[in-house]
C-alpha positions in Angstrom: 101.7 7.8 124.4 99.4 10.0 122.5 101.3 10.4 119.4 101.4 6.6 119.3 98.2 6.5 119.0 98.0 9.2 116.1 100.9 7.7 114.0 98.9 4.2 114.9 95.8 5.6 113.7 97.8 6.6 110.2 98.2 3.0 109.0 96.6 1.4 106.8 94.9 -1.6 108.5 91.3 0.0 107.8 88.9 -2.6 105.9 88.4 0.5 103.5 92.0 1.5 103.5 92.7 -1.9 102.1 89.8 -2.1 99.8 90.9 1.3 98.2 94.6 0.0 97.7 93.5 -3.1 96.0 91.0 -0.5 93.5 94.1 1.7 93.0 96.3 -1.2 91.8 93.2 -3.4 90.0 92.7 0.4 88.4 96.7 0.6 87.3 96.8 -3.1 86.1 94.4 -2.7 83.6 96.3 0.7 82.1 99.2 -1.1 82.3 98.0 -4.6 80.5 96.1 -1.3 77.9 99.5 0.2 77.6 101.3 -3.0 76.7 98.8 -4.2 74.6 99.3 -1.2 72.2 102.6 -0.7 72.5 103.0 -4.2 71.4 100.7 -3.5 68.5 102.7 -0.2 67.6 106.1 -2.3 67.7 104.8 -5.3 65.5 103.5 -2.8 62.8 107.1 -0.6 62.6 106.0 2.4 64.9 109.0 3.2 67.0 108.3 3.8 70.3 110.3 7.1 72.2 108.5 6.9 75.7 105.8 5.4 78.0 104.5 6.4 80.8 101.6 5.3 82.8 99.5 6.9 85.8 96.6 5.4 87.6 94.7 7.7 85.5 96.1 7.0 81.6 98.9 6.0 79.8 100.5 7.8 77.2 103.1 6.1 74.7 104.9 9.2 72.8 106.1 7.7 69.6 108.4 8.8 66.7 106.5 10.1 63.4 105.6 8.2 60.7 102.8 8.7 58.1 101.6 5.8 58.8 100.0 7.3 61.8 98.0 9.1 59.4 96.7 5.9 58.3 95.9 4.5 61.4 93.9 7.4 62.9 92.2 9.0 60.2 89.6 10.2 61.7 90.1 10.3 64.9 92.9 11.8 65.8 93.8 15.7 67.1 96.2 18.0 67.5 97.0 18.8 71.1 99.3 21.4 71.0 100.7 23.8 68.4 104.6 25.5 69.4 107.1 27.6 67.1 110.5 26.2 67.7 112.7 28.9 65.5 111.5 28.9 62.0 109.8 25.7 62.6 106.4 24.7 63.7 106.1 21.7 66.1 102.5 19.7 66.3 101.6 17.6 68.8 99.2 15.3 67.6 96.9 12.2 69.3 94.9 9.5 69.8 93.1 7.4 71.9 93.3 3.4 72.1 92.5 0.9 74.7 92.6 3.8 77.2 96.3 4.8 76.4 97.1 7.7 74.6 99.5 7.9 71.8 101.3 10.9 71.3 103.9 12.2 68.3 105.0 15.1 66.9 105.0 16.9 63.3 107.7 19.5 62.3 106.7 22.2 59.3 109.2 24.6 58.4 108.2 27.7 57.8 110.8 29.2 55.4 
C-alpha cells in the first residue's frame, strides 16, 4: 500500500503540475507558430529548406545556401562554427528571426 501511495503521489493532478504543462506547451506553440512563420517566409522567397527542428527552447530551420542569404542578413548574421572537411573549409553561419534560428553552411576550397 505504500508504493501506491508514492506512484500516486507521481501524477500529475497538482494545480501547479497542471499550470506548468499548460506554460510548457503555450511556450512551444509560439516557437512553433515562429518556426512556421519563417519557414513559410524562406519558401515563398526561393530559400530551400533542408531541416527543422523545434524545442521548447528555439527552433532552428537549417537551410540550403544561397547568396541571397547574404542579402537578407547583412548585418546581422554570424558564423557559428568553422570545420576542415579535406581540403575544404565548411562554415556554419546564422541568424536570428522571430525566435527561430536559421542555419546554412558555406564550403571554400582551399586548393
Amino acid at each position: 500500500m505504500g508504493n501506491w501511495k508514492k506512484i500516486r503521489s507521481l501524477r500529475p493532478d497538482s494545480d501547479a503540475s497542471r499550470v506548468r504543462q499548460a506554460a510548457q506547451l503555450q511556450c512551444l506553440s509560439r516557437r512553433m507558430d515562429g518556426a512556421l512563420h519563417l519557414a513559410s517566409w524562406l519558401t515563398a522567397i526561393g530559400v530551400q529548406i533542408r531541416r527543422l527542428t523545434i524545442s521548447p527552447t528555439h527552433g532552428v530551420i537549417r537551410v540550403a545556401f544561397t547568396p541571397l542569404l547574404w542579402r537578407l542578413f547583412a548585418g546581422d548574421c554570424a558564423w557559428r562554427e568553422r570545420k576542415r572537411v579535406g581540403e575544404t573549409l565548411v562554415y556554419t553561419w546564422f541568424a536570428v528571426r522571430d525566435g527561430t534560428r536559421i542555419e546554412w553552411e558555406e564550403i571554400e576550397c582551399l586548393g
